[in-house]
Each structure stands twice: as structure tokens, then as C-alpha cells.
C-alpha positions as CSV (number, residue, x, y, z in Angstrom):
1,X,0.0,0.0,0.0
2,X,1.4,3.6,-0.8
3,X,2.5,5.8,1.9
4,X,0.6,8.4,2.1
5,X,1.7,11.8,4.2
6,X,-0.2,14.7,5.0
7,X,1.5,17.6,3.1
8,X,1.0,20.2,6.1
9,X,3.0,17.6,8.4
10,X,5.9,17.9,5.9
11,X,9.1,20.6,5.9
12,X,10.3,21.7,3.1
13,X,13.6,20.7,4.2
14,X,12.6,17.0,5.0
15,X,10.8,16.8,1.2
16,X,14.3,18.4,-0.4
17,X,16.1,15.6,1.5
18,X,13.3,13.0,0.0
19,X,13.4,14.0,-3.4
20,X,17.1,14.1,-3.3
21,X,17.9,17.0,-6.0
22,X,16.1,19.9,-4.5
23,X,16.9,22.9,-2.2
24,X,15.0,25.4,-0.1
25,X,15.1,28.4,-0.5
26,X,14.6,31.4,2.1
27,X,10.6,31.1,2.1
28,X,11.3,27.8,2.5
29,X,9.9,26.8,-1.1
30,X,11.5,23.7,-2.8
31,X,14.5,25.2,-5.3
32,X,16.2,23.7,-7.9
33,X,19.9,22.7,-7.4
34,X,22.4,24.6,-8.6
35,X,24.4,23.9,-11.7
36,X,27.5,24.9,-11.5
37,X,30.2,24.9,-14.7
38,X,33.6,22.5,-14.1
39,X,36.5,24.7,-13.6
40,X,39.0,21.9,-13.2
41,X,40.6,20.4,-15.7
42,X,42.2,16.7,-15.6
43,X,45.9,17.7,-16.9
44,X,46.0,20.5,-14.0
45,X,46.3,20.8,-10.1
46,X,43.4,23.1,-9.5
47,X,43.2,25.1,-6.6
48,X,40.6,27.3,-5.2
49,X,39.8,29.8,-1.8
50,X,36.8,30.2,-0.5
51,X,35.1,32.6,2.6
52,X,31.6,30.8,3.2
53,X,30.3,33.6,5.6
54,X,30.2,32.1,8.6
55,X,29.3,28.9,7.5
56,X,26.8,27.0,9.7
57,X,27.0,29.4,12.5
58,X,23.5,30.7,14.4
59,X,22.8,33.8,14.5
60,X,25.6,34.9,11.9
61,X,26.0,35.1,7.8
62,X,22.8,33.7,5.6
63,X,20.0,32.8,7.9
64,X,18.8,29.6,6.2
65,X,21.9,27.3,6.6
66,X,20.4,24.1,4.8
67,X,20.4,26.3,1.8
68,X,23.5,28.1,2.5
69,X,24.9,23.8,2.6
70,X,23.3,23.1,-0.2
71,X,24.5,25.9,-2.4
72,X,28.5,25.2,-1.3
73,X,28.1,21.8,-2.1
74,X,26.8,22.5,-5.4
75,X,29.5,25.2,-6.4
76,X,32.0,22.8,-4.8
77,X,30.6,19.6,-7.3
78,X,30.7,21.6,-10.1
79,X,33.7,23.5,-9.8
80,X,35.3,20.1,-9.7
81,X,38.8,21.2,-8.2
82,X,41.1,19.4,-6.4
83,X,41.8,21.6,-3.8
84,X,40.1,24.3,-1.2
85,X,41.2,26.4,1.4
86,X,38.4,28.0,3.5
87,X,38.0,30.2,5.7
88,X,34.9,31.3,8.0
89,X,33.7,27.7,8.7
90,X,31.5,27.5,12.4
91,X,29.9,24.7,12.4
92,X,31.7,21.2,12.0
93,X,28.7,19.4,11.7
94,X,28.0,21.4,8.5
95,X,31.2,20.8,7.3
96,X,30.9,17.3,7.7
97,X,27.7,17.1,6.0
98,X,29.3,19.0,3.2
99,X,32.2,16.3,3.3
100,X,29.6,13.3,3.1
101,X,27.7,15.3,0.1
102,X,30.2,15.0,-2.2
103,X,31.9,12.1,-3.2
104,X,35.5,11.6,-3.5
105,X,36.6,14.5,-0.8
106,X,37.8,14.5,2.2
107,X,39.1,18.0,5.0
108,X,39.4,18.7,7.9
109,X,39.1,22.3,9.8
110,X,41.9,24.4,12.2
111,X,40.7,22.8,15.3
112,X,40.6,19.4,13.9
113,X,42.5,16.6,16.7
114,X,45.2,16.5,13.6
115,X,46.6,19.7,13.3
116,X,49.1,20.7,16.0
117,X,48.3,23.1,18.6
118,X,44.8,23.4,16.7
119,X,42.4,22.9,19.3
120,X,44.0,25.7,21.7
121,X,43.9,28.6,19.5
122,X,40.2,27.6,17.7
123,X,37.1,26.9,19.4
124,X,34.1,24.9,18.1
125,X,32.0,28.2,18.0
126,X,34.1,30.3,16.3
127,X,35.0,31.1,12.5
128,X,37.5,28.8,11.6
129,X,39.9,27.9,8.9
130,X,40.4,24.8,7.1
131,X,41.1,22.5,4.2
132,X,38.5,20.3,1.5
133,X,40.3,18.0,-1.2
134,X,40.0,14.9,-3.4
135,X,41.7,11.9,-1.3
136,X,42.9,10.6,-5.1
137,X,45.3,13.9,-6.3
138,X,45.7,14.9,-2.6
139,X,48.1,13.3,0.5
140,X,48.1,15.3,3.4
141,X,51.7,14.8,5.2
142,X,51.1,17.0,8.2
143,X,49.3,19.9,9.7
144,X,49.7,22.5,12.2
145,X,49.2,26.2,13.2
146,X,51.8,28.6,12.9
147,X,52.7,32.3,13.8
148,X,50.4,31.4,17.1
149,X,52.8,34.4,18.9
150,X,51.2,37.3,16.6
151,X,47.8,35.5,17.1
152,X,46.1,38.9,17.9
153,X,47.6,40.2,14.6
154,X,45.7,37.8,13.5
155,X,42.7,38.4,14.4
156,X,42.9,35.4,16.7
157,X,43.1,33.2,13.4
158,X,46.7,32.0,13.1
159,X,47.6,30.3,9.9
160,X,46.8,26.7,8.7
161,X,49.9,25.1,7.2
162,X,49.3,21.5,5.6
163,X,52.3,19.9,4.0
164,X,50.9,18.0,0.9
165,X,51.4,15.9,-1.9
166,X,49.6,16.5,-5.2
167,X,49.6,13.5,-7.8
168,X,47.8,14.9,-11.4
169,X,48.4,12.6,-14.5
170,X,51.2,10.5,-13.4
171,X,53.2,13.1,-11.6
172,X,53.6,14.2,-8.5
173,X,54.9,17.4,-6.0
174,X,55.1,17.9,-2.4
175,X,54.6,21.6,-1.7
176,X,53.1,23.5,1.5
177,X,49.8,25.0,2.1
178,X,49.1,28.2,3.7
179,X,45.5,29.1,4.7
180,X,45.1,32.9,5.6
181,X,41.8,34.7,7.0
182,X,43.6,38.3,8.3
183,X,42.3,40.8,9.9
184,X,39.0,42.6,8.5
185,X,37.7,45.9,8.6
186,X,39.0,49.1,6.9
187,X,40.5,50.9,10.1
188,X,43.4,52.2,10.7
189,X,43.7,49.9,14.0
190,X,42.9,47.1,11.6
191,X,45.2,47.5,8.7
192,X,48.0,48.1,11.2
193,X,47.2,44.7,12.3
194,X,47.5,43.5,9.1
195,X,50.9,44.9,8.4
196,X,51.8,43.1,11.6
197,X,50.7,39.6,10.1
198,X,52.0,40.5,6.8
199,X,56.2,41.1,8.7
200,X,55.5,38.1,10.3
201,X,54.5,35.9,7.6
202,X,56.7,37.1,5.6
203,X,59.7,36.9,8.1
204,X,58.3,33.3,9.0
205,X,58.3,31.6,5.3
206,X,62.3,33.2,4.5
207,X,63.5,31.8,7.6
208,X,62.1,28.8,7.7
209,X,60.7,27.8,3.6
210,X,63.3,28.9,1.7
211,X,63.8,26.7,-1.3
212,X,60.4,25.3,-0.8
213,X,57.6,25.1,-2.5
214,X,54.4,27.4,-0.2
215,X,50.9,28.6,-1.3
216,X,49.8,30.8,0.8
217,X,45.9,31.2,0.1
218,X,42.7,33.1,1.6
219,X,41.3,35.9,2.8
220,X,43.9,38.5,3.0
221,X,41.3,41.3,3.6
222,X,43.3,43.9,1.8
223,X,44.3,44.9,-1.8
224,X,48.0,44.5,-3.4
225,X,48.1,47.9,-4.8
226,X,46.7,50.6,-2.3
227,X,45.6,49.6,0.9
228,X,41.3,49.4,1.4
229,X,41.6,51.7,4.3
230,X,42.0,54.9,2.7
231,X,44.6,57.8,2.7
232,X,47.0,56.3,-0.3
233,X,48.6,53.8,2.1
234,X,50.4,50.7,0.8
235,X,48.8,47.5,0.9
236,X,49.8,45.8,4.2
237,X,51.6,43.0,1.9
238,X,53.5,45.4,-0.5
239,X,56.9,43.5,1.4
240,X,56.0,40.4,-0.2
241,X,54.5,42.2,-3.4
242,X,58.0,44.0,-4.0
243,X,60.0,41.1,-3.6
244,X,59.8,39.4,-6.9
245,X,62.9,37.6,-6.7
246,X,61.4,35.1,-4.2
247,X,57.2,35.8,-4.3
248,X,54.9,36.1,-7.2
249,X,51.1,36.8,-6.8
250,X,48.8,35.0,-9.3
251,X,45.8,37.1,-7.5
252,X,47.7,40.6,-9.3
253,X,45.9,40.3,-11.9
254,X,42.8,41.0,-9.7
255,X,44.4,44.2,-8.8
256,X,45.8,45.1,-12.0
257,X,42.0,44.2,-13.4
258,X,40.2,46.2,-10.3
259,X,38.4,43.1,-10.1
260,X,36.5,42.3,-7.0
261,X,36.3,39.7,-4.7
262,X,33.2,40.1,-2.7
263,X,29.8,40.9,-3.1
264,X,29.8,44.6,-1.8
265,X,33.2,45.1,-2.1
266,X,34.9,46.9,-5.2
267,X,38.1,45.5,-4.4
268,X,40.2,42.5,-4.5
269,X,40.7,41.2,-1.1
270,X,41.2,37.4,-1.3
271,X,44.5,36.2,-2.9
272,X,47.3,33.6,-3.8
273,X,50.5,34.1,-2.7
274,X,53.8,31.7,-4.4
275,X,57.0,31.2,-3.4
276,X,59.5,31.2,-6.5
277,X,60.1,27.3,-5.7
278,X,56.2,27.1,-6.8
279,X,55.9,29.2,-9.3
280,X,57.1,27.6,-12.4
281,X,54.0,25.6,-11.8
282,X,51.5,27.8,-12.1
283,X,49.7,28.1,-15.2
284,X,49.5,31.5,-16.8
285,X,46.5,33.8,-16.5
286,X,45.1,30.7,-14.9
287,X,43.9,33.0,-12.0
288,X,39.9,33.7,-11.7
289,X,37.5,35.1,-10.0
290,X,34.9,32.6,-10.1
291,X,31.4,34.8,-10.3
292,X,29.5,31.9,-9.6
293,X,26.2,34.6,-9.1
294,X,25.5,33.9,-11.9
295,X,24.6,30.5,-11.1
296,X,23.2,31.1,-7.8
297,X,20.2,32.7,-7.4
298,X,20.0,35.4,-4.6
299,X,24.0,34.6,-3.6
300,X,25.1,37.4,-1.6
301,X,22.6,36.5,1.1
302,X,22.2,32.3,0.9
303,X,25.4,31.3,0.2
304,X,28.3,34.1,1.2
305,X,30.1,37.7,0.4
306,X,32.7,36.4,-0.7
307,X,33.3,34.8,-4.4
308,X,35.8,31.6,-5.2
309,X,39.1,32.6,-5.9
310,X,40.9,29.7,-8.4
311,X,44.2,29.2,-9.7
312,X,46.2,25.9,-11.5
313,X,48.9,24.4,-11.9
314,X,51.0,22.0,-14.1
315,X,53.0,19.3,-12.0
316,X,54.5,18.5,-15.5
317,X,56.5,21.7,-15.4
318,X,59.9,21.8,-15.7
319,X,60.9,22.8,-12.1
320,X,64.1,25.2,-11.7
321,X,67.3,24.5,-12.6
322,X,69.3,23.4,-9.5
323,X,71.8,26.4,-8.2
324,X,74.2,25.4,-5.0
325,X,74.7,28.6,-2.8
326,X,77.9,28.9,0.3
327,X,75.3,28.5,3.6
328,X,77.4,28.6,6.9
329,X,80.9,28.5,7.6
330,X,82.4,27.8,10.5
331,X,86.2,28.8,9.9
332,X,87.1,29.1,14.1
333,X,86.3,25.9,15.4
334,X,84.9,24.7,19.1
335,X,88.6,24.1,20.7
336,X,91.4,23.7,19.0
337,X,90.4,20.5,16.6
338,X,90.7,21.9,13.4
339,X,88.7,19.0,11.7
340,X,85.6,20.6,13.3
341,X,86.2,23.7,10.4
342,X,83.3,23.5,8.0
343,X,81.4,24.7,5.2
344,X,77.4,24.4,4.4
345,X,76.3,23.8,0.7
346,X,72.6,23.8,0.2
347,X,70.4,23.3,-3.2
348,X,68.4,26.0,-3.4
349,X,67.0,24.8,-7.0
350,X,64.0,22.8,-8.3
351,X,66.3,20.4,-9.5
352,X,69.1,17.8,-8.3
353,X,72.7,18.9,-8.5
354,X,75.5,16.6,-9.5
355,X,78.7,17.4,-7.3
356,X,80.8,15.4,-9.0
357,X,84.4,17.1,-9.3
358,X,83.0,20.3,-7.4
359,X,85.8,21.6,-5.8
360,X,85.7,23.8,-2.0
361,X,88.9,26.4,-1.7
362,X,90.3,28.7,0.7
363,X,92.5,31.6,-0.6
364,X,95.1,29.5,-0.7
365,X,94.4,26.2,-2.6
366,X,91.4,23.5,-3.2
367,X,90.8,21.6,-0.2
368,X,87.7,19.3,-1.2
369,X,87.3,17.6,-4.4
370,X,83.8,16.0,-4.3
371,X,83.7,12.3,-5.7
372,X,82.0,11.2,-8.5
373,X,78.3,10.4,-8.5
374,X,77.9,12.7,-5.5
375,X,74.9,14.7,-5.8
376,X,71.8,17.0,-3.9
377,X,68.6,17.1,-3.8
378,X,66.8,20.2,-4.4
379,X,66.3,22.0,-1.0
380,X,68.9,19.9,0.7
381,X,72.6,20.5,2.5
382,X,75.6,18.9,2.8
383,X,78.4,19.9,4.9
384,X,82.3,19.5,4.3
385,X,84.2,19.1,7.8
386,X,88.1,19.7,8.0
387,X,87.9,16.1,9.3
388,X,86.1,12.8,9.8
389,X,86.5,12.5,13.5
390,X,84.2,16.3,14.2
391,X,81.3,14.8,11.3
392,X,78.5,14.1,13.8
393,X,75.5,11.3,13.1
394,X,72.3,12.5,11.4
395,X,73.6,15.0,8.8
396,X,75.0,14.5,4.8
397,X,78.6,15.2,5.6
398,X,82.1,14.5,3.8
399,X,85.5,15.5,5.4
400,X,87.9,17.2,3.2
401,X,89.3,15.2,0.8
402,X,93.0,17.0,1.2
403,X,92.8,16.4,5.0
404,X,91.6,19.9,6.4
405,X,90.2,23.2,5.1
406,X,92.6,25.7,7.0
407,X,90.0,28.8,7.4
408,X,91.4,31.9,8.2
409,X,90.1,33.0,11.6
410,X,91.0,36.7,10.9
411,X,89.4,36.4,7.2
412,X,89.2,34.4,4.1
413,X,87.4,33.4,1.1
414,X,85.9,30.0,0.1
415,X,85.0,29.5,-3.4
416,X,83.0,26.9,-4.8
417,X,83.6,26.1,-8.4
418,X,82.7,23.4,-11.3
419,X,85.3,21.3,-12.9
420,X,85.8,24.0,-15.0
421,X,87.4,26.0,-12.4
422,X,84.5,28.4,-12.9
423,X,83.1,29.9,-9.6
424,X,79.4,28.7,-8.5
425,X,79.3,30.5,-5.5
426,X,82.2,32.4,-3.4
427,X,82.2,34.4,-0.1
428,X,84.8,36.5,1.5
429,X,84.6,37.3,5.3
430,X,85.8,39.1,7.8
431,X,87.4,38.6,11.1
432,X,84.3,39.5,13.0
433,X,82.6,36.8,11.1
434,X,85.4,34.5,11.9
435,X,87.3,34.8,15.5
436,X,84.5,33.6,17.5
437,X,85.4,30.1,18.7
438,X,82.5,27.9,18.1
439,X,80.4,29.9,16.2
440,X,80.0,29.9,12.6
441,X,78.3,32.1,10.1
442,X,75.0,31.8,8.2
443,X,73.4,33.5,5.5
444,X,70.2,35.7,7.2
445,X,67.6,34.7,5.8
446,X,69.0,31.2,6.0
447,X,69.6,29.3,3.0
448,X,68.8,32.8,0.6
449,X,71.0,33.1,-2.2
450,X,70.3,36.9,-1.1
451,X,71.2,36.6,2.1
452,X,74.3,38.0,3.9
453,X,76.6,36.5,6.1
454,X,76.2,37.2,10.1
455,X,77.4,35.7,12.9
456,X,75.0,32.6,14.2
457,X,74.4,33.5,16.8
458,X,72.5,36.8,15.7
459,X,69.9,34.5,14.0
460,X,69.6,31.5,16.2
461,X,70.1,31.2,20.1
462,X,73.4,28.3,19.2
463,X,75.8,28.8,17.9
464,X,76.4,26.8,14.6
465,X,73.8,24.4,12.9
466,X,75.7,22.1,10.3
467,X,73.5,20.1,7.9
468,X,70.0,21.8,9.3
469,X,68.6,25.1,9.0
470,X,69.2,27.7,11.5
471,X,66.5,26.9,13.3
472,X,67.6,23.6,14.2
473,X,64.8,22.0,11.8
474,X,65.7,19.2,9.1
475,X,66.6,20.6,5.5
């Protein structure tokens, strides 16, 4: 016998579920679902950014939060990236309903029992960053907060970084994910905060990225050109914008374009951010403001203020040629033991580096002569000590091949050249830089091809750190 059910006893929201390809709208009348064109492409790593207005929160952002799931889910389907960074998510329940709706992804949120230190710096019940992605192109490695000491520059919402692994077509990258949601509001109290983030971030990803490949994605909440809070001031971000030799924004052409990001805005305020390391695989003029409006009807108050920012990327491209830069030297050794002497190498490149005949001089004469078949990976170091017996465990590290290294303590140069006798990278120092016993010196910011030689202890609280970066962390 058919069931029969009185139609006053129904919700809408109950017969949307039933029917299974329905919405509600705001008067609580049955809508279509939204259909949404593919931005994604199968050759490409495709990338998007999303605000979703406080997304599942009561008493905050569009007031009918089964349509506000509904229509996420349906620019997320149809979209059909790989990849999302979010921002403004409340409610975890809603984003695990918006996990279970679409097939094939998987996330997880700021607070989430994964990422380190999550849970003390975001609270169920407040806005929240996070991650979406397809489990088949996407491997997450780790996650954590960072910059959780300018958390009030912030806005309470320290950064997301995932490390990841992106498989598209056969190949494959590890790179590092960076989800931003700075401070709002056009103030001058606000924007100062931003500048705040922005010396942090920025001092954060040369210290401790470079060489690597970072994305730093989301809702920056400024411009790239002039800042949104009036009186011709510079964007809060105009330190990462002017440094070209290691950044690139893919979101410029917003600016250049006066595109805008949100609904009432005029202005770009959500953006992508690349390290150099990434930026060879970024496709060109691949950057778009997704106006999915268009699509959904009455979007500024269902769905969010905010439109999807995408970018992509070729993991097919040829990465950058490998390039060996001088690191740390440490020409006055702890003691008297002259085989503790060394010299840092590190790969800054996209590429491997073959070593072999490489040769590592003084002023005087060549004291290493690397063997063949040695070589380094992009992003890694190897150190050359005056001897074996000072080589500690846990580190790439040769002794000289001529039996020492004889650094100057009152000043020398060390030159690293090809077999050619042609000079990859050279450095000539002081005495100030060389009569401290124990302590070397390290390029600032470590492991920049730009950066200039100080003493270690001026960037680190040791003194010397062979075969890691300053900071003590792995290479």
C-alpha cells in the first residue's frame, strides 16, 4: 500500500532531502539545485579559496543554513577542483555534512584533533579555517598552526599550514599549504594589524621555507596595490609584493584588473600568494574570480560575500634548474680541533645537483674535491668538515678530501667552483665573522642566495647548525 503523508506535516527541508535534487530556499519553497560549470581540468592541479560567511553558525551570515549547505556543495561539485582552502567555517557538523555530500573529498578544519596546537587557538563556535580536497590527487603529510605568537595580529586566526602531496596525470609534487583569514575591517587599527601579520608571515616563510615550495591562500582582507583603508597607504603586503625575486602573486591580476572579490566590495581582497620554488607551476593567466552569481540565485545572502578565488597548476612543469649557494661556515672551530672547520652547501634549486668534481677552496688552494656520482637534492645540504672525526651522526657530511680546510680566523674566502674551475658560488669574510670560537656564520635569511653572512648567533640562540637550518629543523 502507498504511503501516504499529509502535506501540512511535511518541511520543506525533510521533502528536499526526499526528493534528493532539491533545495530550499529562504521562504522555504522547494528550489532547484544549482548547476554549476567545471573549472578543473584533468591535466591541471586546480586550486581554489573560499570565505563561506560564517558557514553553519547561528545567529551569523545567511539565515537559512540548509540552503547556505546546499549551495556550497553545489559550487563545490561543479567546480570540480582538487583543492580548497576555506575560511569562516562555524559549524563542523555542516562541514561534515558538506564532506559526506560530495563524493571523492575528504578536509578537515583548524581545530581538527590532527593539526598541531589546533584545538587551543580555535574553538568549536568560532570562524574557523580549514582545508577540502580529493583523497585521489591529494596526500596530506602534516598539519599545524603557525605564527600562534602574533595571534592577535591575526585576528585570533593564526595560519593553517598543511604539508601535501599532489599526484595529477602521473606526476607528483610535495609543496606546503598556507591558509590565511587576516584581519577585517578598513581601520586604521585594523590594517595596522595586518601589516603586523604581513612582517610576520613574511619573516616566517624566509626563515624557515626557503627553497620550498608554499601557497599561501585566503582571505587576506586587503588589496595588493593601495591599501582598502584609505589615505593612499600601501597594501599591508606590499613587502612580499615588492620582492619578486622570491614571491609572485597569481591574485595581481585582480588588482591590475580592479576586479573584485566580494559581493559589496569593489576590491580585490582574497588572494594567492607563491614562493619562487612554486611558481614555475603555475599556469599562466590561470587566475579567476569565479562569479558563480551567476549561477546562484540570490548569492550574496544564501550562500556568502565572498566569491571563489581559483588558480592551476602543471605538475608537468619543468621545475628550476638546481643552483648550490655557500650557507654557513664555520672557519674558528669549538677548541682547538681543526677538523671541526666546516662549510654548508645547500640546493636552493627545483632540481638535483651533480657534485661530482666540485671543488671547495680557501684563498690558498682547493681543499675538497667531491667524488663522483655525488649529488643533492633540491632543498637539501651537505656539509664539508676539515675532518672525519668532528662529522657528527644525522647529517650528509664528507671530510675534506686533502685532510683539512685551514679557514682563516681573521678572514678568508671559500669559493665553490665546477670542474671548469669556474666559480658557482664564493664568499669573502671578515674577522668579525670569523674569530668567535664555536660559532659559525649563516646566511640571514638562512639558505637565501640573497642573504648576507652574520654571525649565528645573531639569528639562532646556538651557535652553529651544520647540515639543518638555523633553526635547528631538518633541510
Amino acid at each position: 500500500m502507498p504511503r501516504t503523508v499529509s502535506p501540512f506535516l511535511i518541511s520543506a527541508t525533510v521533502l528536499a532531502g526526499w526528493l534528493g535534487c532539491a533545495t530550499v530556499d529562504e521562504a522555504g519553497d522547494l528550489a532547484a539545485a544549482v548547476t554549476v560549470p567545471a573549472r578543473g581540468t584533468a591535466s591541471t592541479l586546480d586550486i581554489g579559496e573560499w570565505n563561506l560567511e560564517w558557514f553553519g553558525a547561528t545567529g551569523n551570515g545567511p539565515t537559512n543554513k540548509a540552503l547556505q549547505l546546499a549551495n556550497v556543495r553545489d559550487v563545490i561539485g561543479g567546480a570540480d577542483l582538487d583543492l580548497w582552502a576555506l575560511e569562516e567555517v562555524v559549524s563542523a557538523t555542516q562541514f561534515d555534512q558538506l564532506k559526506a555530500q560530495l563524493t571523492g573529498y575528504d578536509g578537515f578544519l583548524a581545530n581538527d584533533p590532527s593539526v598541531t596546537s589546533g584545538s587551543s587557538f580555535y574553538t568549536s563556535g568560532e570562524q574557523k579555517v580549514g582545508v577540502l580536497f580529493k583523497s585521489s590527487v591529494i596526500a596530506v603529510r602534516g598539519a599545524r598552526l603557525i605564527l600562534t605568537s602574533s595571534n592577535n595580529a591575526f585576528a585570533g586566526r593564526p595560519p593553517l599550514e598543511v604539508d601535501l602531496t599532489a599526484t595529477v596525470d602521473g606526476a607528483s609534487i610535495d609543496f606546503t599549504l598556507i591558509v590565511l583569514h587576516a584581519k577585517a575591517m578598513a581601520d586604521v587599527t585594523s590594517y595596522n594589524r595586518r601589516v603586523d601579520a604581513s612582517n610576520a608571515l613574511k619573516a616566517y616563510l624566509d626563515a624557515s621555507h626557503p627553497g620550498d615550495r608554499v601557497l599561501v591562500t585566503g582571505d587576506f582582507n586587503d588589496d595588493l596595490g593601495v591599501s582598502i583603508s584609505g589615505g593612499g597607504r600601501a597594501s599591508p603586503y606590499k613587502s612580499f609584493v615588492d620582492d619578486t625575486a622570491h614571491y609572485t602573486w597569481p591574485s595581481k591580476a585582480f588588482t591590475d584588473a580592479n576586479q573584485k572579490t566580494t559581493v559589496s566590495g569593489s576590491r580585490p581582497i582574497d588572494h594567492h600568494l607563491l614562493t619562487a620554488e612554486l611558481a614555475p607551476f603555475y599556469v599562466a593567466d590561470s587566475a579567476e574570480v569565479y562569479r558563480v552569481d551567476q549561477f546562484v540565485p540570490k548569492y550574496g545572502t544564501t550562500t556568502t560575500d565572498h566569491f571563489p578565488t581559483l588558480a592551476r597548476y602543471s605538475l608537468g612543469a619543468p621545475p628550476s634548474p638546481a643552483r648550490l649557494i655557500l650557507n654557513e661556515i664555520l672557519a674558528n672551530e669549538p677548541g682547538s680541533d681543526t677538523a671541526g672547520e666546516l662549510v654548508e652547501i645547500v640546493n636552493v634549486g627545483g632540481a638535483a645537483a651533480d657534485l661530482s668534481g666540485l671543488t671547495l677552496s680557501d684563498s690558498t688552494a682547493v681543499r675538497h674535491v667531491f667524488a663522483d656520482g655525488t649529488t643533492l637534492a633540491p632543498g637539501k645540504a651537505i656539509v664539508v668538515y676539515g675532518g672525519a672525526a668532528a662529522i657528527p651522526a644525522g647529517i650528509t657530511a664528507v671530510p675534506a678530501s686533502t685532510g683539512g680546510l685551514s679557514l682563516g680566523n681573521s678572514g678568508d674566502t671559500v669559493t665553490l667552483r665546477d670542474g671548469a674551475g669556474t666559480s658557482i658560488d664564493a664568499v669573502t669574510y671578515p674577522s668579525s665573522l670569523g674569530a668567535v670560537d664555536g660559532v659559525s656564520m649563516n646566511r640571514n635569511p638562512d639558505a637565501s642566495a640573497t642573504g648576507v653572512f652574520a654571525l649565528h648567533t645573531a639569528i639562532s640562540t646556538s651557535p652553529a647548525s651544520p647540515g639543518t637550518r638555523a633553526n635547528g629543523t631538518g633541510f
